[in-house]
C-alpha positions as CSV (number, residue, x, y, z in Angstrom):
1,X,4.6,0.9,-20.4
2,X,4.9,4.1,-22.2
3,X,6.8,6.9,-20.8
4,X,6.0,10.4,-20.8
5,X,8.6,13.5,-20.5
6,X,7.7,15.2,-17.3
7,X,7.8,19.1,-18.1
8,X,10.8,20.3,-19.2
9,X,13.0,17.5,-17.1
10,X,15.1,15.1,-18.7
11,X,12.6,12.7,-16.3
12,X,10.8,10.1,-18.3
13,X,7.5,8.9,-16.0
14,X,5.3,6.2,-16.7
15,X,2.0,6.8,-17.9
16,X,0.4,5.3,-14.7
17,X,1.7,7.1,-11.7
18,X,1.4,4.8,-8.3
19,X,-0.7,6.8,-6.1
20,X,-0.3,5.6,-2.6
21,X,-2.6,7.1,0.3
22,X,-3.9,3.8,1.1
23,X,-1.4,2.6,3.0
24,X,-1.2,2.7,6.4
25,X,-5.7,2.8,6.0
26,X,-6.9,0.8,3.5
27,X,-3.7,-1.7,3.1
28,X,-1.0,-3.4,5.7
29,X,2.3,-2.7,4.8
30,X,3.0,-6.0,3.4
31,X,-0.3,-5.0,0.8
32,X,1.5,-1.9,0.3
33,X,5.2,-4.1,-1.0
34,X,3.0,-6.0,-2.5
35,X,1.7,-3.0,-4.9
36,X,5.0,-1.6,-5.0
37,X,6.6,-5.0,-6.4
38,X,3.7,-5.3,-8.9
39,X,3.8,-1.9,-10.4
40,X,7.6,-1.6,-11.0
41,X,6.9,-5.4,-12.4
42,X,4.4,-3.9,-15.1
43,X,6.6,-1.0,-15.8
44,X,5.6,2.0,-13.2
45,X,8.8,3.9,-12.7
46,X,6.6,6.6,-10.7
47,X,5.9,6.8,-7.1
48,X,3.4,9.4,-5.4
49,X,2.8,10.0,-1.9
50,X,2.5,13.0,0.7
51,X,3.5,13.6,4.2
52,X,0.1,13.9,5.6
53,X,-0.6,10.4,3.9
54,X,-2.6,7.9,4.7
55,X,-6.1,9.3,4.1
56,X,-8.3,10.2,5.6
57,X,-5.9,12.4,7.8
58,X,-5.7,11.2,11.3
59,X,-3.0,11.7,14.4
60,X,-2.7,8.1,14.2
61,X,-1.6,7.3,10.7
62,X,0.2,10.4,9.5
63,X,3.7,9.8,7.6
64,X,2.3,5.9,7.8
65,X,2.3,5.6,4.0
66,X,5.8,7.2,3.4
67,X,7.2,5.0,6.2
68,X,5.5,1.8,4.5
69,X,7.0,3.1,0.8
70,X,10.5,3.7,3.0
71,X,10.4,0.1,4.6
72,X,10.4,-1.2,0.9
73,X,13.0,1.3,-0.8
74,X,15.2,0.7,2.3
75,X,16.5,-3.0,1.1
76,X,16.0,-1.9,-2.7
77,X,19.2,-1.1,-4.9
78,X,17.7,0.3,-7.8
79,X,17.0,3.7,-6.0
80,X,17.5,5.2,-9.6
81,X,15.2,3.6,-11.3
82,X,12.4,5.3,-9.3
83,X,11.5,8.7,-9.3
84,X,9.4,9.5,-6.1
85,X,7.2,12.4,-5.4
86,X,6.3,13.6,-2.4
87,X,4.6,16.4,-0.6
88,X,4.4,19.2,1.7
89,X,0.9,20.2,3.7
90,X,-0.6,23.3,3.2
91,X,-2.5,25.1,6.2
92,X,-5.1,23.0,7.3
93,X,-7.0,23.6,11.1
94,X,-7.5,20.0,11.3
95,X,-3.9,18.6,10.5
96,X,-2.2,21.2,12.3
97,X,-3.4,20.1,15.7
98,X,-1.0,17.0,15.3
99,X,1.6,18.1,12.7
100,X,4.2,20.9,12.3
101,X,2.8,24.7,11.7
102,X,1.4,24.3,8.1
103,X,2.7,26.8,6.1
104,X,5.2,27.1,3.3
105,X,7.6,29.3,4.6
106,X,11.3,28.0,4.2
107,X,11.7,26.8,8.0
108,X,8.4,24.7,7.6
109,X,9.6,23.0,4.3
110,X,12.4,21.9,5.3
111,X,11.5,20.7,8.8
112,X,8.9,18.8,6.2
113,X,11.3,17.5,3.8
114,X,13.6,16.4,6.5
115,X,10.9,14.6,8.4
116,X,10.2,12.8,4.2
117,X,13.7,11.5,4.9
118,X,13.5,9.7,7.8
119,X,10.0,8.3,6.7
120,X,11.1,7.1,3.1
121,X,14.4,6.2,4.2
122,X,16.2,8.0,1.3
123,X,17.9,11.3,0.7
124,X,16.6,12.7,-1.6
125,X,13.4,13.8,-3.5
126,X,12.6,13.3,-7.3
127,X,9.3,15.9,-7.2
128,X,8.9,17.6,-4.1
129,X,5.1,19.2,-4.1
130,X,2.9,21.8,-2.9
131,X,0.1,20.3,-1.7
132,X,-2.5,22.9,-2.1
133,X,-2.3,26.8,-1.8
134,X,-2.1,29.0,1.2
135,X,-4.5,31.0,0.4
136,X,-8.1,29.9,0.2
137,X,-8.1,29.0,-3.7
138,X,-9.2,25.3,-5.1
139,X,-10.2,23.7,-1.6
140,X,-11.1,19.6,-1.8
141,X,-14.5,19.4,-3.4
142,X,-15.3,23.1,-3.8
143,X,-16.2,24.5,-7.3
144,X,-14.7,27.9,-8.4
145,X,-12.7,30.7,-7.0
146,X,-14.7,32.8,-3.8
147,X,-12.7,35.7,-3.0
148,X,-12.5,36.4,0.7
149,X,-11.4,39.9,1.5
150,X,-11.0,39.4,5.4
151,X,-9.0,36.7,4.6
152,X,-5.9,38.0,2.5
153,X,-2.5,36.0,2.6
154,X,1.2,37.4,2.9
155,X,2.0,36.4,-1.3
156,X,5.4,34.8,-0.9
157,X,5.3,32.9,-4.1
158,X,8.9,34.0,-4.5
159,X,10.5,32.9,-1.3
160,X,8.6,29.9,-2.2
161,X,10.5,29.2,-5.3
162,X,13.9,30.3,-3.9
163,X,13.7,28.0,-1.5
164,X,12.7,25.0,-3.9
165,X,16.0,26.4,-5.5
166,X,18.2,26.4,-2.8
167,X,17.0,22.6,-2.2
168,X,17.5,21.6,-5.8
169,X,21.1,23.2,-4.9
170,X,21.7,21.2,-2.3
171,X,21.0,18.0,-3.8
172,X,17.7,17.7,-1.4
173,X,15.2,18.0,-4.5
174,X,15.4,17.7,-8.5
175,X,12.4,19.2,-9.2
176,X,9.6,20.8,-7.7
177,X,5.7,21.0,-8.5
178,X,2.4,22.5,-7.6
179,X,-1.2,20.9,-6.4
180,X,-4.5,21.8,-6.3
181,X,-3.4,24.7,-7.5
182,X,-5.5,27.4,-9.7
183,X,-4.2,28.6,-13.5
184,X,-3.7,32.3,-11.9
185,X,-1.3,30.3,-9.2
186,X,0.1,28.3,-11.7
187,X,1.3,31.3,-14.0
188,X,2.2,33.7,-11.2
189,X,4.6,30.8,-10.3
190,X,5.6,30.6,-13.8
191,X,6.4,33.8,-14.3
192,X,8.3,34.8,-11.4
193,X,10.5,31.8,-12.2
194,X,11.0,33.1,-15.4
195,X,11.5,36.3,-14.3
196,X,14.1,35.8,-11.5
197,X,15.9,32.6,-13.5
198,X,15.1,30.5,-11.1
199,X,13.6,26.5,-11.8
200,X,10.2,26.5,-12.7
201,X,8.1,23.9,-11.6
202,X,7.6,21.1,-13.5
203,X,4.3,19.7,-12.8
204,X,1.0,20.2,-11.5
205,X,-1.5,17.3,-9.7
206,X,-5.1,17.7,-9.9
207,X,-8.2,16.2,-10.0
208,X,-9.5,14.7,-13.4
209,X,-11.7,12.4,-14.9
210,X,-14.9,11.7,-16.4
211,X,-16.6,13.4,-13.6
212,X,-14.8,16.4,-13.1
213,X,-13.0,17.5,-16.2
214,X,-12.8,21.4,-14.8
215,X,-9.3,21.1,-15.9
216,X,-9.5,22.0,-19.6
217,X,-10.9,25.2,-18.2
218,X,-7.8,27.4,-18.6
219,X,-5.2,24.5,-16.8
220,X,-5.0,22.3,-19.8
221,X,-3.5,25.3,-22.1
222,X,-1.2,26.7,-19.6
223,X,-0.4,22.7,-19.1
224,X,0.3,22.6,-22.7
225,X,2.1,25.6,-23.5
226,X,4.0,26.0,-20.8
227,X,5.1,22.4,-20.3
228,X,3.4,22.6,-17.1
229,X,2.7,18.4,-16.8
230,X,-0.3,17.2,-15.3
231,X,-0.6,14.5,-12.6
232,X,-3.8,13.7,-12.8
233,X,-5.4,12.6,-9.3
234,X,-9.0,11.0,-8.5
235,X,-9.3,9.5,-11.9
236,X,-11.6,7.0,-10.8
237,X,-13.3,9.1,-8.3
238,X,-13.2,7.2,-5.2
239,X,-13.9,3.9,-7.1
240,X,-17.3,5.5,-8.3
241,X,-16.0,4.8,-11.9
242,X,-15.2,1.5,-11.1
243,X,-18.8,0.5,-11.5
244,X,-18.9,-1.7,-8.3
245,X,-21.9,0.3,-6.4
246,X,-24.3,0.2,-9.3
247,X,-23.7,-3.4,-10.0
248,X,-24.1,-4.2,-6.0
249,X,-20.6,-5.4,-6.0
250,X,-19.4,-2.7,-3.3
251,X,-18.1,-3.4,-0.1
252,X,-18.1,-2.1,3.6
253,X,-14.3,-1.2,3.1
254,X,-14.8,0.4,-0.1
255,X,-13.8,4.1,0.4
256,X,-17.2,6.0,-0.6
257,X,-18.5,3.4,2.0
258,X,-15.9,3.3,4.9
259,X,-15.3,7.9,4.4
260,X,-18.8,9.2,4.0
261,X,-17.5,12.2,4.8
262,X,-15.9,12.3,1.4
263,X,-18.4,13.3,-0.2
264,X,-17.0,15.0,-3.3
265,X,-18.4,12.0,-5.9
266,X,-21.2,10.6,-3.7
267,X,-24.1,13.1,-5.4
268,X,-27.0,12.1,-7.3
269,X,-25.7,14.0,-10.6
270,X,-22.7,12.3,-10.1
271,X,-24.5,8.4,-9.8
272,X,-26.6,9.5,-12.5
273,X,-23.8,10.4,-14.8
274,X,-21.8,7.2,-13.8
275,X,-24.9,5.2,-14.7
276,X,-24.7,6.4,-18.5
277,X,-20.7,5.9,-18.4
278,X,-21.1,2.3,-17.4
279,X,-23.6,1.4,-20.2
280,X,-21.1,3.1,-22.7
281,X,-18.7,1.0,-21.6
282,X,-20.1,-2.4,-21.4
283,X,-21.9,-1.8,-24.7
284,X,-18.0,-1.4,-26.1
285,X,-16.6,-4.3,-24.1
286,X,-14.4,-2.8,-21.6
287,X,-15.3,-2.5,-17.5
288,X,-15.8,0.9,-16.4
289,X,-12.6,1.1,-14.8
290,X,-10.5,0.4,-18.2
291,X,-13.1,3.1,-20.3
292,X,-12.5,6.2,-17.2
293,X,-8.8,5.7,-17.1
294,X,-8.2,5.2,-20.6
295,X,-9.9,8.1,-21.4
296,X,-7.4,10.5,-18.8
297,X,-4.4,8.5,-20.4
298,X,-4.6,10.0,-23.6
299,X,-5.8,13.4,-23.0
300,X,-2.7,15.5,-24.5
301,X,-2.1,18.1,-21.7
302,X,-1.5,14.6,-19.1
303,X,1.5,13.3,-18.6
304,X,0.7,10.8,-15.7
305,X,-2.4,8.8,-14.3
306,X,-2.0,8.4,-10.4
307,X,-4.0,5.3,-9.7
308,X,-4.7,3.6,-6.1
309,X,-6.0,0.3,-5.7
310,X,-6.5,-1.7,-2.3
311,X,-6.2,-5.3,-4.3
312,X,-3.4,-6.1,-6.9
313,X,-6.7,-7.5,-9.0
314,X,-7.4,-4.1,-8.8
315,X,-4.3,-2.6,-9.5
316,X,-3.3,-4.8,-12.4
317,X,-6.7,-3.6,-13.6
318,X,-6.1,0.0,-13.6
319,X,-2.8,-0.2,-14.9
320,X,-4.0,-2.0,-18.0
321,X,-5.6,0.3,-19.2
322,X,-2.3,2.3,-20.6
323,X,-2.5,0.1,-23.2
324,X,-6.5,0.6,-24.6
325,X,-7.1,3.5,-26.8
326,X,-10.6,4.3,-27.2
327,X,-12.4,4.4,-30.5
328,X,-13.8,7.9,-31.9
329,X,-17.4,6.5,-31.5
330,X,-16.6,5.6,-27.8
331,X,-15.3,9.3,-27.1
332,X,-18.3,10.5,-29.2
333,X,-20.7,9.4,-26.3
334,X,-18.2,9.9,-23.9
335,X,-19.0,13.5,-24.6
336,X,-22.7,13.6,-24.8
337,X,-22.8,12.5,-21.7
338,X,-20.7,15.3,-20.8
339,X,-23.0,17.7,-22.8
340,X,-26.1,16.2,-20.5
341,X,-24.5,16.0,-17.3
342,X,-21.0,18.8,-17.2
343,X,-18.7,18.1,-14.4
344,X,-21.1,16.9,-11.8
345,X,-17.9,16.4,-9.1
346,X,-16.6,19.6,-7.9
């Protein structure tokens, strides 16, 4: 499995990032161990999860898939080995009827951080995340930047960062990142790092993928230049891109089935353009699944694929694909369909 440097880190990640928000909701914790063993057995060094985890968010299973990944590290003793990102909530109505208040000021993080502990059973983070703005920029399945002017936020990027600081100080952290985040937020963050010589963060986990590649707008040259890596998130876009629903080989438990409500990748443009994807794919040889992710591997401003699988068919699958590269002619309709049908997932 190749590794990739993560920002300006001396951390060397895996090309496939485990993504994990199934368990606890889609998979048992013994499924869970089960994925855990079989990634680190194909070379996965990297680990992704999120307080608020399993999805979708409910009372009843928040901090269920840290404690599943914290049941598993608990009787490991290669601790080392893994690097493990994690993340805090940003404000959200909905999840702060059941959780802590949800907002980043230093209080709330740590009371976060420290409730990550006792869920993952270790003591310290390798990437501790932001898991979407404050302020109402880059919302789940929303296109573009609405201002709101009734709705301003107190701006305390800075405090923000010191207090990322005074965690990587303490030993709590080694690195911190950003999520769902916009290029403005991403280079106001930057820069007041820079400016005050504090860390900078490292990384950056967004949505990407064949259908939704609003990325290279802007965020792939700041990810570029400013060594700003890229976890790249929804690659397969719910298991849309795996090809299952338009060959009739979808099930009731498949998550565009079981979360209708998660509708970001359930519109016609997006079936439409999947459709012309699949028949690319099979004319080359490959399943959908191998073409989508192979295709986010390689793009030069990623540094890691988060994957999720319910099945380790599935998962073995997915991380296979680190080793296809994809011909010129492949990427050549790759892109016409693109041309035809831009970024139909917001």
């Amino acid at each position: 499995m190749q590794k990739n440097q993560l920002g300006n880190t001396d951390l060397q990640v895996s090309k496939i990032c485990l993504g994990t928000m199934t368990f606890g909701e889609q998979n048992t914790e013994a499924e869970g161990h089960a994925q855990l063993d079989c990634a680190l057995d194909h070379g996965v060094n990297f680990i992704d999860t999120a307080e608020m985890y399993s999805v979708p968010g409910r009372a009843e299973t928040q901090g269920s898939t840290e404690r599943i990944i914290g049941t598993w590290l608990k009787n490991r003793s290669d601790r080392d080995r893994i690097i493990l990102a994690t993340k805090v909530t940003g404000p959200s109505a909905g999840l702060q009827k059941y959780m802590r208040p949800l907002d980043f000021k230093p209080a709330s993080i740590r009371t976060a951080l420290d409730g990550s502990f006792e869920r993952l059973q270790t003591d310290y983070i390798d990437v501790y995340q932001l898991h979407w703005p404050e302020r109402e920029a880059n919302f789940f399945g929303k296109r573009g930047y609405k201002h709101n002017p009734d709705n301003e936020w107190e701006d305390n990027f800075l405090s923000i960062i010191e207090t990322m600081t005074a965690l990587i100080r303490e030993g709590k952290i080694r690195h911190w990142g950003i999520s769902n985040e916009t290029a403005w937020g991403a280079m106001r963050y930057l820069h007041l790092a820079d400016k005050h010589d504090l860390p900078r963060p490292v990384s950056i986990q967004n949505p990407y993928g064949l259908l939704n590649r609003t990325y290279e707008v802007g965020l792939a040259e700041v990810s570029i230049r400013e060594s700003l890596s890229l976890l790249t998130y929804s690659p397969m876009a719910f298991g849309l891109l795996s090809g299952k629903f338009h060959k009739k080989q979808d099930n009731e438990n498949a998550r565009l089935n079981k979360f209708k409500q998660m509708s970001r990748y359930n519109s016609q443009q997006c079936w439409n353009a999947t459709e012309k994807y699949l028949a690319i794919a099979e004319k080359h040889g490959m399943t959908l699944a191998q073409m989508s992710l192979a295709f986010v591997n390689d793009r030069p401003f990623n540094t890691s694929t988060i994957i999720g699988a319910t099945n380790l068919e599935q998962l073995k699958e997915n991380i296979g694909s680190a080793e296809i590269s994809l011909s010129k002619e492949v990427l050549k309709e790759i892109e016409e369909v693109q041309e035809l049908i831009p970024n139909p997932a917001p």
